[in-house]
C-alpha positions in Angstrom: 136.3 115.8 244.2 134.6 112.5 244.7 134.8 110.1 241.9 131.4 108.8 242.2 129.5 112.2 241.3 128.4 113.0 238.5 131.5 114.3 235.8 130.4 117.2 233.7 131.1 116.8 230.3 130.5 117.4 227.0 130.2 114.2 225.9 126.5 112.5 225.0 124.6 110.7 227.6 123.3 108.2 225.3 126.0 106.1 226.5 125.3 104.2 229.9 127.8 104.3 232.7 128.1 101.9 235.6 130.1 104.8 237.4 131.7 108.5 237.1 135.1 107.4 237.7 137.6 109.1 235.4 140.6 106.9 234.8 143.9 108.0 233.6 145.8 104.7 232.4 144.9 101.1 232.9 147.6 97.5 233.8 146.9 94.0 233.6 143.9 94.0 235.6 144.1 97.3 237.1 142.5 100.6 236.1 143.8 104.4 238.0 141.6 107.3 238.4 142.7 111.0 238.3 142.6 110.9 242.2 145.0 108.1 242.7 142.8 105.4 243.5 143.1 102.0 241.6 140.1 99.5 240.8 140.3 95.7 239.7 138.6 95.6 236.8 136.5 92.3 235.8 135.2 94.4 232.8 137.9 94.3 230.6 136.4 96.7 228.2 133.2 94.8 227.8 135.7 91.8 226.7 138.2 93.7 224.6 141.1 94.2 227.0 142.1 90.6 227.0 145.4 90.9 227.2 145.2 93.1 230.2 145.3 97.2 230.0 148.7 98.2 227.9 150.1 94.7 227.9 153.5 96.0 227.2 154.1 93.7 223.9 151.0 95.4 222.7 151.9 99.0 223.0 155.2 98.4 221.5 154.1 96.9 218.3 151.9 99.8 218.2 154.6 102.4 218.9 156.3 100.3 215.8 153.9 100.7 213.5 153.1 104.1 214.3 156.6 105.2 213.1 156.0 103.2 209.8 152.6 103.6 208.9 149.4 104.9 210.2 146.9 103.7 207.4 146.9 102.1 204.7 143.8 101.9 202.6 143.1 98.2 201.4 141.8 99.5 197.8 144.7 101.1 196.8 147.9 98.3 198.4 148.2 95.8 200.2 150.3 96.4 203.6 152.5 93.8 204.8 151.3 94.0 208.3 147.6 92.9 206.9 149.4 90.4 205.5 151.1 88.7 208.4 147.9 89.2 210.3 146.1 86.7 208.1 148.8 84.4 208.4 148.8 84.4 212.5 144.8 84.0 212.0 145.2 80.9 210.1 147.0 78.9 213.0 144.3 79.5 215.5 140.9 79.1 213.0 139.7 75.8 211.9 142.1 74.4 208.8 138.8 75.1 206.3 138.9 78.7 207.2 142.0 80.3 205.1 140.1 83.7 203.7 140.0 87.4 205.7 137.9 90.2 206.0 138.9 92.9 208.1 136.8 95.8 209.4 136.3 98.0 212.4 133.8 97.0 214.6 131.6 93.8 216.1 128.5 95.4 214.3 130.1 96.1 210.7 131.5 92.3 210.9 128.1 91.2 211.6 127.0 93.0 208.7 129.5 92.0 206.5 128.8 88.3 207.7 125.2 88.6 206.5 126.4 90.1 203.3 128.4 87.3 202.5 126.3 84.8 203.7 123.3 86.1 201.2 125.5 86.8 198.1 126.8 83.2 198.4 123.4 81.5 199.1 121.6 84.5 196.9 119.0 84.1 199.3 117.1 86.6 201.2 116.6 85.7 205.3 118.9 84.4 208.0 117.8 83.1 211.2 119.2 84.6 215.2 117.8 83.6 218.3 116.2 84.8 221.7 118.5 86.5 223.8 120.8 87.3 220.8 122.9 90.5 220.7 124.7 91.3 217.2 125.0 94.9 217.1 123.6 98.5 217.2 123.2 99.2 213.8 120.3 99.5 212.1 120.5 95.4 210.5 122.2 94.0 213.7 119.4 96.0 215.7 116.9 93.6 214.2 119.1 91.2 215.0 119.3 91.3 218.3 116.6 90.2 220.8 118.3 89.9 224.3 116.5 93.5 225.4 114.4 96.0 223.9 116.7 99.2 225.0 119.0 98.2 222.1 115.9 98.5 219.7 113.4 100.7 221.6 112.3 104.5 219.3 114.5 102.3 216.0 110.9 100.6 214.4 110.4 99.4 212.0 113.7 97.8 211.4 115.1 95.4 208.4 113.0 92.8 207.7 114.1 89.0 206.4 115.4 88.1 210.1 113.4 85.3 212.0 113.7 84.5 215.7 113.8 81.1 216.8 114.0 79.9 220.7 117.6 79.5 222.2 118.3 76.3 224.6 118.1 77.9 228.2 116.9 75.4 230.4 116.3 77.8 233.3 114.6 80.3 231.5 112.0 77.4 230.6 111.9 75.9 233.8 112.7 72.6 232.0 115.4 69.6 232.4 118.0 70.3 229.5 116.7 68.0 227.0 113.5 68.9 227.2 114.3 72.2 226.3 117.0 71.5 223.3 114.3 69.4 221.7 111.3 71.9 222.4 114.1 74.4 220.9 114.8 72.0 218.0 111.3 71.4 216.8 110.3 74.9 217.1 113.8 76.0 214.9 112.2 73.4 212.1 108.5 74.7 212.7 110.4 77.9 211.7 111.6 76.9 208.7 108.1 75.2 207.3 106.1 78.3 208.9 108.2 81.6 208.2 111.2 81.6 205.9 111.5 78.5 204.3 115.3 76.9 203.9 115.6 77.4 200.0 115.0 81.4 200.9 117.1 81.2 204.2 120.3 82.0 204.0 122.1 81.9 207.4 121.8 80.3 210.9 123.8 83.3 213.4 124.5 82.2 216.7 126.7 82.9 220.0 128.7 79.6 220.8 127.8 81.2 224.8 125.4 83.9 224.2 126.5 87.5 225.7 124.0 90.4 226.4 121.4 87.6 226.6 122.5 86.4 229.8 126.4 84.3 229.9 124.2 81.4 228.3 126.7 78.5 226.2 124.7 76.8 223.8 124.2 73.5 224.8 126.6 70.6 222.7 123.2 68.7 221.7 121.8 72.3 220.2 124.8 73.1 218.2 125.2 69.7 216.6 121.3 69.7 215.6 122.3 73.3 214.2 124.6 72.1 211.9 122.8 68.8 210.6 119.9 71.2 209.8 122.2 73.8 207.9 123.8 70.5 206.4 120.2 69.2 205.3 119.4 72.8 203.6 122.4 74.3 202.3 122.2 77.0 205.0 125.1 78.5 206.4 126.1 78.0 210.0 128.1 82.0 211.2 129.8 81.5 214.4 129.6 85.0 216.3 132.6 85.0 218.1 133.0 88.7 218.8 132.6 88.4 222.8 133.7 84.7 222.9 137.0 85.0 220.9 140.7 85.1 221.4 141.1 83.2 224.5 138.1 84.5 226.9 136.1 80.9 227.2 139.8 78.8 228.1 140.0 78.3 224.2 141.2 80.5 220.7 137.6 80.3 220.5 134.1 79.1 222.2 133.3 77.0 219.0 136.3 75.2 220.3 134.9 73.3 223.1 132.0 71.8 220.6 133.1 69.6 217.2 131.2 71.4 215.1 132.5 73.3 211.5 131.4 76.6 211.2 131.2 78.2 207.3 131.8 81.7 208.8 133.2 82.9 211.4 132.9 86.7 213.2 135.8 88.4 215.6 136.1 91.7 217.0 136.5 92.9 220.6 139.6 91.1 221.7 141.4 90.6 218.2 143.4 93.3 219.0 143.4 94.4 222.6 141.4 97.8 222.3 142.7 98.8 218.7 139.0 99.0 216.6 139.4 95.7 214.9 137.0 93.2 213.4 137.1 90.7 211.2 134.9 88.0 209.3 136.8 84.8 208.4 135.9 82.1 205.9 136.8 79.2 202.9 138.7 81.1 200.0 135.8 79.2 197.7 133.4 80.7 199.9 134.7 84.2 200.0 135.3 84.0 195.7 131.5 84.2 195.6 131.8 87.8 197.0 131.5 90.3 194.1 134.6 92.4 194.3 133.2 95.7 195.7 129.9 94.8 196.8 131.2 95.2 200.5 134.2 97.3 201.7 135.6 100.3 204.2 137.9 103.1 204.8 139.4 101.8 207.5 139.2 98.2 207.6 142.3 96.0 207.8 144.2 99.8 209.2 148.1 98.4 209.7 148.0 100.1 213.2 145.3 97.6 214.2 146.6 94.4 212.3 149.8 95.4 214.3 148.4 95.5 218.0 146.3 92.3 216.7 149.4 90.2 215.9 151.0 91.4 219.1 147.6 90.2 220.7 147.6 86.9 219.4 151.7 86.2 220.1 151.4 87.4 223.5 148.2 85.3 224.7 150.2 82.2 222.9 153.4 83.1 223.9 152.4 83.7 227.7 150.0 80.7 228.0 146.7 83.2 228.8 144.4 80.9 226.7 145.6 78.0 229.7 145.2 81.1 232.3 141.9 81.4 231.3 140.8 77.9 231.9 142.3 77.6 235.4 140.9 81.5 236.2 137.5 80.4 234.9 137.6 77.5 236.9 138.7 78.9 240.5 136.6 82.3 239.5 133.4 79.1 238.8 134.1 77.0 241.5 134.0 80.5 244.0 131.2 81.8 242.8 129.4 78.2 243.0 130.1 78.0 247.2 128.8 82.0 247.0 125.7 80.0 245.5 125.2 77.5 248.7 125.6 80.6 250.6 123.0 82.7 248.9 120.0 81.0 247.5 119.0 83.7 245.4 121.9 82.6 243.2 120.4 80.4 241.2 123.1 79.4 238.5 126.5 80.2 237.3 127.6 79.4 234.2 129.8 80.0 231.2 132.9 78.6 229.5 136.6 79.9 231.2 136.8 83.6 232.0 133.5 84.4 230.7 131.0 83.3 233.4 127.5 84.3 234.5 125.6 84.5 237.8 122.0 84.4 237.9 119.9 86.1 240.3 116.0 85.4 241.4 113.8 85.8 244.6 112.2 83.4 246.4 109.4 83.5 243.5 111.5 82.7 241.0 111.2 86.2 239.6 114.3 87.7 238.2 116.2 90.0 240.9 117.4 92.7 239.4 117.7 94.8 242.2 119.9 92.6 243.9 122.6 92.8 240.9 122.3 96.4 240.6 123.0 96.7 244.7 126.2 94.2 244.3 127.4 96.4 241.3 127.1 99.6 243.6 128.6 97.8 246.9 131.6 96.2 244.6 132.1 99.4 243.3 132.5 101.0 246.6 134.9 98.3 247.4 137.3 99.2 244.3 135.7 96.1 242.4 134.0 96.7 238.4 131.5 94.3 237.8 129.1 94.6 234.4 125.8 93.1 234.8 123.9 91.4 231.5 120.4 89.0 230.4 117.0 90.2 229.6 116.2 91.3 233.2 119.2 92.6 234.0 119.3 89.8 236.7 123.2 88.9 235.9 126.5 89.6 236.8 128.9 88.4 234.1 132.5 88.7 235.1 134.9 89.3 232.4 138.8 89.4 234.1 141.4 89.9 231.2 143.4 86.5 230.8 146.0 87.4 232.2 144.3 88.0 235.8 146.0 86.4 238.6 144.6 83.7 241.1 145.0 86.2 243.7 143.0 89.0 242.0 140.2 86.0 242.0 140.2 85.2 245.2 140.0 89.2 246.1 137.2 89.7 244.0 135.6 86.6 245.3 136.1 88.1 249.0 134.4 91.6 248.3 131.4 89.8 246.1 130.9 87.6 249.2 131.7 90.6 251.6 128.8 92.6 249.5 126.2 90.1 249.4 126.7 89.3 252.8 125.8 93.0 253.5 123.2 93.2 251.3 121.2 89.9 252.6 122.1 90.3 256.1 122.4 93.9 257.1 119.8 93.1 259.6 
C-alpha cells in the first residue's frame, strides 16, 4: 500500500499530520516505515529527539531503570534517580539556579512557571508576546499568540495575560533598532496602560521564538527585558522548552545573551522522547512556594529522570552541543546561497540547529503555498520538513544534534532540487 494515503485508524483527527507514513523504529537521523523505506528526518519530534531516535545510551538507561523501578510518586519518597537528575541539571543552568520542579509536559511547566512566579510576587498578571507559543492548555492557550488555530472554538480564556510586541524586524518592515525601540516603548506603554508592574507578576519569553516563526530575540530586547523586570520586581521566565538541551549550539538559547533569568522552563529534549518537563529556579525563590499548592502524579517518574540523565551525558559526552553549532552553521550558510538563488526567500535565521526560512512573493506577502509545496516535494524525496510562523510561510528545520555534515548537505540538495522544481518547472 502506498505510504502516502490516507491510514485508517482509530485514532482522533484533531491531531495534524504532515504525512500518512507509518514508521516502525527511528536511528540517529533516520526514521523506517512498515514498507521498508527510510526518511531523514529534520523534525526530530518537533525538537524532542535531540539525541537522535534510540540513541543507544538512552534506551539502556531506560531498560535499567525499567528493571528497578517504573514510578515512583514524589509525595510519598524521594527516588535516587530524581535525585541525580537535579544534580546533572545544576552543571549546565546558571550557578543561581540550584532548585527543581519536575513534571510531564511543556504546557504543565509553563503552568507551573506561572504558578510560581504569582505566589512569589503574590501578584495577579504576567506579560507574553506576539508570536508567542506556550502551550495548549486552557492558561497557556491564552498565552499563546503565534496563530489562532491553537486558540480558535476555546473563548473566552484566562484572563490577567497582556500582549506586548516582539522585536521582528521583518515583520515591521523596519531596520532592527527601530523596531527593538518601537518594541520597547510599547512593552512600557503596557505597563502604564494595562497591568501595571506592582500587579505584574512575570515577563515570559522564547530566547528564539518557535511556532511564531524561528525568530531569536534580539541581544538589545533581552537586556532592556531584564532592566525593566530589574526596575519593578518583575520576574524574567526563560521558556526554554523548544530551545533547550543543546538545539541552538548551546545547553541553552539564553546562553548566547548575558542575561540572568529568575526562572527557567525545559521540556521537549530533557529527556529524548520520555514525557519530561521541568521548571528550574533559586532555592529562596522556590521556598516561597506553599508546599502543595502545585504538584502531579507523574512528575519527576524515575523512568524519565533516567533517559534524562542519559540525555544530558550523552550530548556532553559526544560533543553534540559543539555538533550543533557547526550543523547550524553549514545547514545556515546552505540555506543562505538557496536564498541568492530564490528570491522569494527572504530570511533565514535562528541560533545552531534551530533555523528558519522565510518565504514571501514578489509583494511581500507571506507565501505559504510555496512552503506547503516544498514540504510535499521533500517529502516525496524521503526528506521531513515541519513548517512554522503566523502565516505558515516557514520552514524551520530541526535535525537532532547528532546529524552528520553529510545528512546536511543531502537535505540541502533535495530542498534546492525541490525549489528548483517548483520555481522553474516551466
Amino acid at each position: 500500500m502506498s505510504q502516502h494515503l490516507p491510514v485508517q485508524t482509530h485514532l482522533s483527527p484533531v491531531t495534524t499530520k504532515i504525512s500518512q507514513l507509518v514508521v516502525t523504529h527511528g536511528s540517529g537521523s533516520w526514521v523506517y516505515t512498515e514498507s521498508g523505506e527510510k526518511y531523514l528526518d529534520f523534525t526530530s519530534g518537533i525538537g524532542v529527539t535531540n539525541t537522535g531516535h534510540s540513541h543507544p545510551k538512552v534506551v539502556a538507561a531506560i531498560q535499567e531503570q525499567a528493571t528497578k523501578m517504573l514510578h515512583g510518586q514524589v509525595n510519598v519518597f524521594y527516588t535516587r534517580v530524581l535525585i541525580d537528575l537535579a544534580e546533572e541539571l545544576r552543571t549546565i543552568v546558571p550557578e543561581h539556579i540550584d532548585s527543581f520542579f519536575f513534571a510531564n509536559s511543556g504546557a504543565e511547566a509553563t503552568e507551573a512557571a506561572v504558578k510560581l512566579a504569582k505566589q512569589v510576587t503574590k501578584r495577579p498578571n504576567i506579560i507574553v508576546f506576539q508570536g508567542s507559543f506556550h502551550g495548549r492548555t486552557h492558561l497557556t492557550m491564552g498565552m499563546t499568540t503565534s496563530k489562532t488555530i491553537y486558540r480558535i472554538g476555546y473563548q473566552p480564556l484566562p484572563a490577567g495575560i497582556f500582549v506586548a510586541p516582539f522585536p521582528h524586524a521583518l515583520r515591521y518592515g523596519w531596520d532592527e533598532e527601530t523596531t527593538i525601540q518601537y518594541c520597547i516603548k510599547e512593552l512600557k506603554h503596557l505597563l502604564k496602560s494595562q497591568t501595571a508592574p506592582a500587579e505584574t507578576a512575570a515577563i515570559i519569553l522564547e530566547p528564539e521564538q518557535g511556532e511564531g516563526g524561528y525568530v531569536p530575540t534580539p541581544p538589545a530586547f533581552m537586556k532592556a527585558l531584564r532592566e525593566i523586570c530589574d526596575e519593578h520586581g518583575i520576574l524574567l521566565v526563560m521558556d526554554e522548552v523548544q530551545t533547550g538541551f543543546g538545539r541552538t549550539g548551546k545547553w541553552f538559547a539564553q546562553d548566547h545573551y548575558n542575561v540572568r533569568p529568575d526562572v527557567m522552563i525545559m521540556a521537549k529534549g530533557i529527556a529524548s522522547g520520555v514525557p519530561m518537563s521541568c521548571i528550574a529556579a533559586s532555592s529562596e525563590m522556590m521556598a516561597k512556594w506553599i508546599p502543595g499548592s502545585h504538584g502531579g502524579t507523574y512528575g519527576g517518574n524515575p523512568l524519565a529522570a533516567a533517559s534524562a540523565i542519559a540525555t544530558i551525558r550523552a550530548m556532553r559526552d559526544e560533543h553534540m552541543i559543539e555538533n550543533a553549532a557547526e550543523r547550524g552553521a553549514q545547514l545556515t550558510t546552505g540555506l543562505k546561497a538557496l536564498q541568492a538563488t530564490f528570491p522569494r526567500i527572504v530570511e533565514v535565521r535562528g541560533f545552531g540547529l534551530m533555523v528558519g526560512m522565510e518565504f514571501r512573493d514578489e509583494n511581500g506577502t507571506p507565501d505559504a503555498a510555496t512552503v506547503t509545496a516544498l514540504q510535499k516535494g521533500c517529502l516525496e524525496k524521503k526528506l521531513l520538513l515541519l513548517s512554522c510562523g503566523t502565516y505558515g510561510n516557514v520552514i524551520r528545520f530541526i535535525p537532532p544534534l547528532v546529524v552528520t555534515e553529510e545528512e546536511i548537505r543531502n537535505g540541502l540538495k533535495i530542498i534546492h532540487d525541490v525549489l528548483s522544481q517548483i520555481f522553474y518547472k516551466n
